[in-house]
N, CA, C and O atoms as a printed pandas DataFrame, in Angstrom:
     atom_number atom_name residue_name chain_id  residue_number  x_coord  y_coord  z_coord
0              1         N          UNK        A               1   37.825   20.945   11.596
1              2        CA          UNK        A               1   36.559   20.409   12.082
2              3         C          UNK        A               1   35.645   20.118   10.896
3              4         O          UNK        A               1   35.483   20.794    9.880
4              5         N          UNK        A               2   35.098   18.988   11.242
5              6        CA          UNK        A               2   34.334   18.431   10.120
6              7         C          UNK        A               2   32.867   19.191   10.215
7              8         O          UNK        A               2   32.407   19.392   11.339
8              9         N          UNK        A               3   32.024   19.673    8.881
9             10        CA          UNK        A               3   30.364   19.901    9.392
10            11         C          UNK        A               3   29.934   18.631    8.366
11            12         O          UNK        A               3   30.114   18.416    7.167
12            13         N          UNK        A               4   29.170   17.790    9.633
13            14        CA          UNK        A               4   28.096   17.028    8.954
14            15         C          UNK        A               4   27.116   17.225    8.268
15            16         O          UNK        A               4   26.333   17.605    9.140
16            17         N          UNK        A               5   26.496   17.255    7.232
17            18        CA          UNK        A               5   25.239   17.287    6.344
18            19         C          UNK        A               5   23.965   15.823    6.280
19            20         O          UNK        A               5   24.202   14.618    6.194
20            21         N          UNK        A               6   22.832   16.437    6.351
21            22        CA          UNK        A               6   22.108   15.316    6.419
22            23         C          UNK        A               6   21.823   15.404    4.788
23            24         O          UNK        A               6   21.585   16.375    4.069
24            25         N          UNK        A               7   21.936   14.103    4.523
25            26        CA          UNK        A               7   21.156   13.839    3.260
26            27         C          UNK        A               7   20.290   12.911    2.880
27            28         O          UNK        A               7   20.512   11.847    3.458
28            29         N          UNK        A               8   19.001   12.856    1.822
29            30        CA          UNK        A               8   17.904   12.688    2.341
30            31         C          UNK        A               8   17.549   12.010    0.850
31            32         O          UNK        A               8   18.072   12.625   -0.079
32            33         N          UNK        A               9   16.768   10.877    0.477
33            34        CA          UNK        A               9   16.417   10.676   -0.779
34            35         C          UNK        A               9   14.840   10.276    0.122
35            36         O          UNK        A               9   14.647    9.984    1.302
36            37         N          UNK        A              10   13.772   10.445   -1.213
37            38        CA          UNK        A              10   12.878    9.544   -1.455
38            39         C          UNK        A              10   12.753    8.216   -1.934
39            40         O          UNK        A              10   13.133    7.950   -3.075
40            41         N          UNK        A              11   12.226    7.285   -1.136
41            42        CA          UNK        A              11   12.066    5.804   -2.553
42            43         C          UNK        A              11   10.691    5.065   -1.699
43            44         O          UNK        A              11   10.122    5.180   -0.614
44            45         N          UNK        A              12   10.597    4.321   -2.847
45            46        CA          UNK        A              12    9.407    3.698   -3.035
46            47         C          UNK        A              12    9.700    1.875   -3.204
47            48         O          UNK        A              12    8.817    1.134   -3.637
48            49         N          UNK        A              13   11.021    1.389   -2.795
49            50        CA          UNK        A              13   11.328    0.432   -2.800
50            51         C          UNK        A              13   10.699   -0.173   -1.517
51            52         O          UNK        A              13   10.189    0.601   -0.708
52            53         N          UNK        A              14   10.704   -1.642   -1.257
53            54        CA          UNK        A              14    9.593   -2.123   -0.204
54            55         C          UNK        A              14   10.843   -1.733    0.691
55            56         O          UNK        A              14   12.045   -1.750    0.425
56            57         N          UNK        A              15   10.056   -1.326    2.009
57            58        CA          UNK        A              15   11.253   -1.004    3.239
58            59         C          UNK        A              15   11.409   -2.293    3.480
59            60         O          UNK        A              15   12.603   -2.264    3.778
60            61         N          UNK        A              16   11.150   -3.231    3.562
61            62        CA          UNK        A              16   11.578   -4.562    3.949
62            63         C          UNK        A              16   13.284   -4.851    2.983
63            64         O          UNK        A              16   14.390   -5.184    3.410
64            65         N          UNK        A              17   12.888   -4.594    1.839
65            66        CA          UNK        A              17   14.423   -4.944    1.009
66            67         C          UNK        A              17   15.315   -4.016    1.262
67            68         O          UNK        A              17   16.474   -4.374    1.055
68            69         N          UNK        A              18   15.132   -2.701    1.726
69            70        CA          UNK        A              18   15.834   -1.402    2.200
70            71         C          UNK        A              18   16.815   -2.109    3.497
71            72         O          UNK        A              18   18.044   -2.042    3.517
72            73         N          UNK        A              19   15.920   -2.822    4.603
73            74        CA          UNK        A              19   16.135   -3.119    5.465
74            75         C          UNK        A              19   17.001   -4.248    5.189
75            76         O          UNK        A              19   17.966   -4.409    5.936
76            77         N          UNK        A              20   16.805   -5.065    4.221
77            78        CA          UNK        A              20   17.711   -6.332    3.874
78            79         C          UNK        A              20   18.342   -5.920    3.138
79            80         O          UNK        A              20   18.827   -6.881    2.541
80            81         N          UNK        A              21   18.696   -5.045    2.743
81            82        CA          UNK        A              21   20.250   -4.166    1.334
82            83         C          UNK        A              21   20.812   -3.764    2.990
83            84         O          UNK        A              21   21.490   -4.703    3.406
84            85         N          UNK        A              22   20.698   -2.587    4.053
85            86        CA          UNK        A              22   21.427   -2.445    5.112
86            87         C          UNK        A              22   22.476   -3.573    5.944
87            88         O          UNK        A              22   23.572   -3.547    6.505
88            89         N          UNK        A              23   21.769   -4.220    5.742
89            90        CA          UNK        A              23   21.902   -5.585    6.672
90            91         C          UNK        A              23   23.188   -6.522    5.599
91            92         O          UNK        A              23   24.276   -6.844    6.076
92            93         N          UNK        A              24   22.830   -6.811    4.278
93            94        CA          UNK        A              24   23.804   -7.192    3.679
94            95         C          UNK        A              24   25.024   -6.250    3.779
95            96         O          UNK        A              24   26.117   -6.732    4.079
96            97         N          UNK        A              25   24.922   -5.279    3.605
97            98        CA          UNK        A              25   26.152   -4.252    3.453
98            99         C          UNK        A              25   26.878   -4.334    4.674
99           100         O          UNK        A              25   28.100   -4.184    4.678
100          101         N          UNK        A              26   26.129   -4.595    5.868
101          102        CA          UNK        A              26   26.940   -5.088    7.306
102          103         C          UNK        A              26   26.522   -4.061    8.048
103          104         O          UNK        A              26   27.334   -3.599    8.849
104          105         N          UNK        A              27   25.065   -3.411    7.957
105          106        CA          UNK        A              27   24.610   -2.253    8.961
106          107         C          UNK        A              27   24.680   -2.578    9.957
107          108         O          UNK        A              27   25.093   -3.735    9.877
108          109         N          UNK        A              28   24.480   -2.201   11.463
109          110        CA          UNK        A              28   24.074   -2.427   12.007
110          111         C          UNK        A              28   22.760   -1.858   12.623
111          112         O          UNK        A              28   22.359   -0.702   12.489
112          113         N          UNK        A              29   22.207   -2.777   13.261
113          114        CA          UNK        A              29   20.904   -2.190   13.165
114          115         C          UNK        A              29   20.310   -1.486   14.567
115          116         O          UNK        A              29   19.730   -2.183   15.400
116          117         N          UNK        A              30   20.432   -0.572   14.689
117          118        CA          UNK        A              30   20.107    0.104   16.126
118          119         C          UNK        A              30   18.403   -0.060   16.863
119          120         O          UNK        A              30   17.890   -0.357   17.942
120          121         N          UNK        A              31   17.861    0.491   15.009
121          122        CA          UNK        A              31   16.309    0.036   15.752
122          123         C          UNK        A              31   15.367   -0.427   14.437
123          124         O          UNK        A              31   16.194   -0.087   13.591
124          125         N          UNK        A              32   14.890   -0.651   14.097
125          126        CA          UNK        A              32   13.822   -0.699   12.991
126          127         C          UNK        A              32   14.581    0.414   12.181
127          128         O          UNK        A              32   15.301    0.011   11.268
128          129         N          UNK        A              33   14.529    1.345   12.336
129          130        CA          UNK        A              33   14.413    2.082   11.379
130          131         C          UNK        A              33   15.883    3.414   11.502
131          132         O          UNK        A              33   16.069    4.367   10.745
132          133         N          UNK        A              34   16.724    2.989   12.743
133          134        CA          UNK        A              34   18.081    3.290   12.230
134          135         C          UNK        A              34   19.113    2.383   12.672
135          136         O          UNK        A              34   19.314    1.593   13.595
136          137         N          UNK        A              35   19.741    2.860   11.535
137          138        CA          UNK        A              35   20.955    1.897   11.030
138          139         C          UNK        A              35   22.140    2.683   11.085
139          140         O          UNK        A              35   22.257    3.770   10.519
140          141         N          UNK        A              36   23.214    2.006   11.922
141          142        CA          UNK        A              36   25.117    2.727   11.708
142          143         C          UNK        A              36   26.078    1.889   10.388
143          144         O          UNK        A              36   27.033    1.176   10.697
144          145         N          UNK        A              37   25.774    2.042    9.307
145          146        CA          UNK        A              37   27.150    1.806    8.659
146          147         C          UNK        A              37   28.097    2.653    8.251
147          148         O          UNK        A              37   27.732    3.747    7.821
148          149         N          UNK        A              38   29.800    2.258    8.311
149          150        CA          UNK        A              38   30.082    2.425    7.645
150          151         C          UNK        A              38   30.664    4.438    8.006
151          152         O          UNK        A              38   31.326    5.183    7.284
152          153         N          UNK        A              39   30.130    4.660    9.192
153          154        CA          UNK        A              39   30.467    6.287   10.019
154          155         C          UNK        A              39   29.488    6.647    9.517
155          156         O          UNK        A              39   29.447    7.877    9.546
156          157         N          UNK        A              40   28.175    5.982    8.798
157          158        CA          UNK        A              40   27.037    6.777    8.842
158          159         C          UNK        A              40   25.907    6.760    9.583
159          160         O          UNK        A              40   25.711    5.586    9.898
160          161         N          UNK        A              41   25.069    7.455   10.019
161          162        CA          UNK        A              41   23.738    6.740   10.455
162          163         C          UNK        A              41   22.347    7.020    9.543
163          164         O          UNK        A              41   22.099    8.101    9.009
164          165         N          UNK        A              42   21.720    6.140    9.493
165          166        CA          UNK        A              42   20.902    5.789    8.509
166          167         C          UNK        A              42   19.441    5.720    9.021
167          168         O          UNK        A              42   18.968    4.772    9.649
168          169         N          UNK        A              43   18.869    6.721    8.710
169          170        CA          UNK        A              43   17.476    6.330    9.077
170          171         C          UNK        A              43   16.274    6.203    8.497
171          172         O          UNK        A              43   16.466    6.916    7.512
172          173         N          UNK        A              44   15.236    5.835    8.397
173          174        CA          UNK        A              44   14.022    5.417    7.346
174          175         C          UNK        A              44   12.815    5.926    8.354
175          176         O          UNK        A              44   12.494    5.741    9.528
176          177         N          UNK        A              45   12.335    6.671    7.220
177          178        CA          UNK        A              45   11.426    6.992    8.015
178          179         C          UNK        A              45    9.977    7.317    7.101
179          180         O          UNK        A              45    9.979    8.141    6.186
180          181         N          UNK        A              46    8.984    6.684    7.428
181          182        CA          UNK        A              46    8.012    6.674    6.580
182          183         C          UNK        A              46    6.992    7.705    6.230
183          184         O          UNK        A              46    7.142    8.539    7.123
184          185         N          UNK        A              47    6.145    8.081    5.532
185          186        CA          UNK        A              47    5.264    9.600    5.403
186          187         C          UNK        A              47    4.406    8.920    6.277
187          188         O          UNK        A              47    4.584    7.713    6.446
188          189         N          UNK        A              48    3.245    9.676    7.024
189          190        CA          UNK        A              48    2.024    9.355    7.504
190          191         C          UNK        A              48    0.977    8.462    6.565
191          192         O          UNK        A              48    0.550    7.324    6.760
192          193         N          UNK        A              49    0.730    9.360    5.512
193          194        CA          UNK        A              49    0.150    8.111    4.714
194          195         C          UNK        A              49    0.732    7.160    4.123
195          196         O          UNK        A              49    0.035    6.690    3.223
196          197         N          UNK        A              50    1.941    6.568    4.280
197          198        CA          UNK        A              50    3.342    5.369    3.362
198          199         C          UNK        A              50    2.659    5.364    2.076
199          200         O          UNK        A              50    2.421    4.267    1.571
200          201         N          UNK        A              51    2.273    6.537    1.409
201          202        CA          UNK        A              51    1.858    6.332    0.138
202          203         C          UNK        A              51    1.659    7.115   -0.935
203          204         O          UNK        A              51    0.697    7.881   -0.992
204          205         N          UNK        A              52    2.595    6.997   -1.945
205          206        CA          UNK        A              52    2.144    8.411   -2.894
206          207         C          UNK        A              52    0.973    8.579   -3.228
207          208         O          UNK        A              52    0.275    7.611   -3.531
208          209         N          UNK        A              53    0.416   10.067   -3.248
209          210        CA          UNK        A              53   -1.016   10.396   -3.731
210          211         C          UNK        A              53   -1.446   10.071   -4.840
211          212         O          UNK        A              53   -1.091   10.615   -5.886
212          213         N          UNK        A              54   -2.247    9.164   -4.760
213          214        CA          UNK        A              54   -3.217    8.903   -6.126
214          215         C          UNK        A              54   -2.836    7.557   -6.893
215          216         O          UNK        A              54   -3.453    6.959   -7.774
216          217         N          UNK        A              55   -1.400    7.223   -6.160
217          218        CA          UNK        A              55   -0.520    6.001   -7.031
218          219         C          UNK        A              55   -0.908    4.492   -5.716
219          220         O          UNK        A              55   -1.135    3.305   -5.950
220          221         N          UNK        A              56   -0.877    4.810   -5.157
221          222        CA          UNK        A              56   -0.707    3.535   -3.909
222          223         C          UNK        A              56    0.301    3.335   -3.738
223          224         O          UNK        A              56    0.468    2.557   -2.799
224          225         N          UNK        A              57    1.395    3.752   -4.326
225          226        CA          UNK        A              57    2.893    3.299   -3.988
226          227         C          UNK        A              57    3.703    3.265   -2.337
227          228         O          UNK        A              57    3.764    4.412   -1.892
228          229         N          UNK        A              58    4.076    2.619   -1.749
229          230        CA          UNK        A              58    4.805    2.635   -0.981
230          231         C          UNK        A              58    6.003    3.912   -0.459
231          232         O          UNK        A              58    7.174    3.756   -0.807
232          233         N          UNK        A              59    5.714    4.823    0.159
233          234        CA          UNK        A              59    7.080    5.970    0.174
234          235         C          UNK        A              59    8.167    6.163    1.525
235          236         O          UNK        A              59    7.807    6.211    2.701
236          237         N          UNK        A              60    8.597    6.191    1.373
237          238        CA          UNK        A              60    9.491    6.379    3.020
238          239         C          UNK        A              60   10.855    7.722    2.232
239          240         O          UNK        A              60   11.097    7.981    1.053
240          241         N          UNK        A              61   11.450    8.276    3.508
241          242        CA          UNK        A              61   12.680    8.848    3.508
242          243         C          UNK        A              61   13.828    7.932    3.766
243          244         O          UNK        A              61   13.786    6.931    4.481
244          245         N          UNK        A              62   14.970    8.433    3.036
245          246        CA          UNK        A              62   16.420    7.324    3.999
246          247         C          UNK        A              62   16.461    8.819    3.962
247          248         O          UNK        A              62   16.101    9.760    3.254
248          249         N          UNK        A              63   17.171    8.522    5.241
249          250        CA          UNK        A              63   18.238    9.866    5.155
250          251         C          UNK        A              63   19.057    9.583    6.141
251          252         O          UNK        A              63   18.779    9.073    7.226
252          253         N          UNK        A              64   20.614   10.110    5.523
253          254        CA          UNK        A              64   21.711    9.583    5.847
254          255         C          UNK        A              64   22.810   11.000    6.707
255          256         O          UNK        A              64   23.020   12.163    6.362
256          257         N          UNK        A              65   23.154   10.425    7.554
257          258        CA          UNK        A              65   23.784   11.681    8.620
258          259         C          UNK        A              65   25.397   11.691    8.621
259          260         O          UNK        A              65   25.856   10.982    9.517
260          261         N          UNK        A              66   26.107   12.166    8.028
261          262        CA          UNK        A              66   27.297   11.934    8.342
262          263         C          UNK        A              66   28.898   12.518    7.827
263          264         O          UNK        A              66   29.013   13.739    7.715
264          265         N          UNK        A              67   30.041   11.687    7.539
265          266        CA          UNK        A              67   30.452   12.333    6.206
266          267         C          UNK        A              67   30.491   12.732    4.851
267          268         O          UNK        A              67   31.251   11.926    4.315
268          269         N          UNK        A              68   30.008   13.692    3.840
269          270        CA          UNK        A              68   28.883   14.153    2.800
270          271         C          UNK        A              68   30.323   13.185    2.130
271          272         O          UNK        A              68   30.141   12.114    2.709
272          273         N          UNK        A              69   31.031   13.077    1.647
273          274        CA          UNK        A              69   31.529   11.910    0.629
274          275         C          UNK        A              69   31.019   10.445    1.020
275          276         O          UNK        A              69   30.559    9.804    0.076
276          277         N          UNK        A              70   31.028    9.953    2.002
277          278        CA          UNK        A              70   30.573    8.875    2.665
278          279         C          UNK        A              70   29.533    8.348    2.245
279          280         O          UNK        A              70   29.481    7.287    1.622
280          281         N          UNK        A              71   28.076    9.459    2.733
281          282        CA          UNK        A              71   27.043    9.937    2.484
282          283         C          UNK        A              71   26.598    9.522    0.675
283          284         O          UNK        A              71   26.034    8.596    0.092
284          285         N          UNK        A              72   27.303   10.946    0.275
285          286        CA          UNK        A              72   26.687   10.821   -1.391
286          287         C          UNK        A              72   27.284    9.422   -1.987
287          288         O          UNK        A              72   26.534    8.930   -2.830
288          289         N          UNK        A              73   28.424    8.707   -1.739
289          290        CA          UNK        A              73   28.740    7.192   -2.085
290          291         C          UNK        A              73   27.382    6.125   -1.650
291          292         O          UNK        A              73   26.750    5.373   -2.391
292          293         N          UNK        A              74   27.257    6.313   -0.552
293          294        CA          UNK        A              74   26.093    5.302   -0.084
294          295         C          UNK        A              74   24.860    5.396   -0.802
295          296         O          UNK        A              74   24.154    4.407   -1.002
296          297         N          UNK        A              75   24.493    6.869   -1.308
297          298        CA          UNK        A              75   22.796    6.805   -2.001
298          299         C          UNK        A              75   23.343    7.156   -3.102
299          300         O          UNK        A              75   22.483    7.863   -3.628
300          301         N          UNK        A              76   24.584    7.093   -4.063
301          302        CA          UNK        A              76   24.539    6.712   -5.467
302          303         C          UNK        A              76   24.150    5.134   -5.418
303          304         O          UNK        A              76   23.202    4.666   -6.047
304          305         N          UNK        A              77   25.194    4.228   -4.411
305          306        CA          UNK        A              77   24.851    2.968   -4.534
306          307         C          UNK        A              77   23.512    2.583   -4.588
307          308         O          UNK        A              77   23.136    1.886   -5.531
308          309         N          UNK        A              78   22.372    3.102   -3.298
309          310        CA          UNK        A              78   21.275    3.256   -3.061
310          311         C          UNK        A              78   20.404    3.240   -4.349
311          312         O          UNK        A              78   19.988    2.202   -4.864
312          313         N          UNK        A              79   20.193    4.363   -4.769
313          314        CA          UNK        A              79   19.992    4.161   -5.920
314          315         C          UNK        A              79   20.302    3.452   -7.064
315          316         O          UNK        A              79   19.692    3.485   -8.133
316          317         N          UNK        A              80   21.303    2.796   -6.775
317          318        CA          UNK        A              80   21.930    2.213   -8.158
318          319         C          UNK        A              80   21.039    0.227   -7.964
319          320         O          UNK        A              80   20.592   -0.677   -8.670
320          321         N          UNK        A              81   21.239    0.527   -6.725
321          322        CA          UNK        A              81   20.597   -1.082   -6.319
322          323         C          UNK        A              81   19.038   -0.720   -6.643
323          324         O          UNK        A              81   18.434   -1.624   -7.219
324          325         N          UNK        A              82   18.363    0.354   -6.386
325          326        CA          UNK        A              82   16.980    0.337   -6.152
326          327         C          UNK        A              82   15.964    0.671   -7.534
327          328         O          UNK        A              82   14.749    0.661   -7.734
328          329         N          UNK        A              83   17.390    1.016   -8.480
329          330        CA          UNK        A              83   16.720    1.858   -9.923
330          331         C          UNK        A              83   15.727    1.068  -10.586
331          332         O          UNK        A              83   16.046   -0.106  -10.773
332          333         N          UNK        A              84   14.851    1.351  -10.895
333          334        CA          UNK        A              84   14.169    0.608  -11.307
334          335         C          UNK        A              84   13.480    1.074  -12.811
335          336         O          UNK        A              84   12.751    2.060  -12.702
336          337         N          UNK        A              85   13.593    0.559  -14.079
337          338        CA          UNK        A              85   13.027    0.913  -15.364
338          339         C          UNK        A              85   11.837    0.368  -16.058
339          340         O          UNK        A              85   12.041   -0.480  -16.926
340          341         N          UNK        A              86   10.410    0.801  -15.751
341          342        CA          UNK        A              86    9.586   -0.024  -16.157
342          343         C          UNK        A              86    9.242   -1.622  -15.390
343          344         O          UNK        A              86    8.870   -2.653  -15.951
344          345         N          UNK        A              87    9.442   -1.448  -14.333
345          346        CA          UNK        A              87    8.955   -2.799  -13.345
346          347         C          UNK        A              87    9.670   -3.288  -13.028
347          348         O          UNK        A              87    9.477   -4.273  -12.315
């Protein structure tokens, strides 16, 4: 028997391109803000204020439900698409 793990990043990428990186990859899209790819489910979910303190930045959660190899493959990619160095 398998145990699922949720796993969870922060980012500050616009949820709009979050939402269009899902969608390229071939998500499907259940609602706004979850997504099935891939045997995972994917959800985004924003802070109350969508904004880091003191920065204005944009913040949301992904967090991803499923098989933890699956899982940690999808938010290395995640990250790897979203890294950002100096602007």
């Amino acid at each position: 028997m398998f145990i699922y793990e949720e796993y969870k990043i922060i980012s500050a990428a616009p949820i709009a391109r979050v939402r269009e990186y899902l969608l390229e990859l071939g998500a499907v899209e259940i609602t706004k803000q979850k997504y099935e790819y891939n045997g995972l489910e994917i959800e985004l979910t924003a802070y109350d204020d969508d904004k880091y303190p003191d920065l204005g930045i944009p913040r949301h959660t992904i967090t991803v439900d499923g098989d933890p190899t699956l899982a940690e493959d999808f938010l290395t990619a995640f990250r790897l698409r979203f890294l950002s160095v100096g602007g």
